[in-house]
C-alpha positions as CSV (number, residue, x, y, z in Angstrom):
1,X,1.3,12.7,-22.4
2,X,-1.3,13.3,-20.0
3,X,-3.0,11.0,-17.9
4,X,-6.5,11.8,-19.4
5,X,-4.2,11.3,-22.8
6,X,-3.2,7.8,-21.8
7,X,-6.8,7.0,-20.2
8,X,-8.5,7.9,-23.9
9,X,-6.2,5.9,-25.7
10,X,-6.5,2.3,-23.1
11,X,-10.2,3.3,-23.6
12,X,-10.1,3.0,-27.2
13,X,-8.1,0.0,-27.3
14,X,-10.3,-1.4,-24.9
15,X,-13.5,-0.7,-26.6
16,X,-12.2,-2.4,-30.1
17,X,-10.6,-4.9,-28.7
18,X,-13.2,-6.4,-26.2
19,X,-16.2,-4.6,-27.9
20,X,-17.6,-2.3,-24.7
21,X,-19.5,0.7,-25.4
22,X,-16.5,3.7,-24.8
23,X,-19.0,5.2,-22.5
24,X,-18.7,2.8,-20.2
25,X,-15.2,2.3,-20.0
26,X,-13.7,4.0,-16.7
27,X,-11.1,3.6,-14.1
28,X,-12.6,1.1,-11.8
29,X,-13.5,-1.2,-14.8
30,X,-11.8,-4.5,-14.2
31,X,-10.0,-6.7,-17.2
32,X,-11.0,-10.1,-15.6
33,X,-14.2,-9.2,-13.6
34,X,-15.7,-6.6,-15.8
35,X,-14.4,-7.8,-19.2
36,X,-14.1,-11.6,-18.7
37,X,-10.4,-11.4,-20.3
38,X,-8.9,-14.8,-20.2
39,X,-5.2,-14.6,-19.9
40,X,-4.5,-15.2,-23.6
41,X,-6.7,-11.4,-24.1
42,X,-4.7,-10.0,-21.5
43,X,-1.3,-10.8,-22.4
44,X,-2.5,-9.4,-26.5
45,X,-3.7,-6.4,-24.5
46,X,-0.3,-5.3,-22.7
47,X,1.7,-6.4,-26.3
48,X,-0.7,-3.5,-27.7
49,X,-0.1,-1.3,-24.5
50,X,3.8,-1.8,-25.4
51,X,3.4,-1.1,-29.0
52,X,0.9,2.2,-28.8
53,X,2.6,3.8,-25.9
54,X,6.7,2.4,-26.7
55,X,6.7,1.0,-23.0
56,X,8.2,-2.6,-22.1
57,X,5.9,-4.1,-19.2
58,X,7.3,-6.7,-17.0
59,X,5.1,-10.1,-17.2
60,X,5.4,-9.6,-13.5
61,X,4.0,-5.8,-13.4
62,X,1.5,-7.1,-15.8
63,X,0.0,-9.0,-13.4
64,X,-0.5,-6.5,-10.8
65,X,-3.0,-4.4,-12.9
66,X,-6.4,-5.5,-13.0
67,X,-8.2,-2.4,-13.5
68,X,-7.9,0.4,-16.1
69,X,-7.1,2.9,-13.6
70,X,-3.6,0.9,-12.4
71,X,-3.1,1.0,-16.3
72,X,-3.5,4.6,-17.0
73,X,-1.2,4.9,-13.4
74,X,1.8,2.4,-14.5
75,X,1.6,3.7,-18.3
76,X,2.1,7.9,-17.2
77,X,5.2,6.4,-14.3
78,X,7.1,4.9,-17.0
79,X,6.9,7.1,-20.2
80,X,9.8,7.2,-22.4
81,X,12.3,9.8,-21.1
82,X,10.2,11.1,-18.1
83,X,12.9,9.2,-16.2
């Protein structure tokens, strides 16, 4: 999957799940800055990452991406057999 694949599909979830306007989703756009995602949003939002792309993220990874961008990043470095 490319990463313009990956960045469509954390662009969709985003826009459903915190109800932003998909045209205004991009890279830079931050989860606790830019979406005011509490902790309890976040951690739902990596247990959908996990589901729609068959990853397993770290609770400590998880907390190193803040913006949509690092997502899109850590979600096309650990695909499922790109190892």
């Amino acid at each position: 999957m490319t990463k313009a694949e990956i960045f469509d599909k954390i662009a969709d979830i985003i826009a459903d799940r915190f109800e932003v306007d998909r045209d205004a989703i991009n890279d830079q756009l931050n989860f606790k800055q830019d979406l005011d995602a509490d902790s309890i949003d976040f951690v739902e939002f990596v247990l959908e990452l996990e589901d729609t792309f068959s990853a397993e993220i770290s609770d400590e990874d998880a907390e190193k991406l803040n913006t949509i961008g690092e997502v899109v990043d850590y979600i096309n470095a650990h695909q499922p057999g790109d190892k």
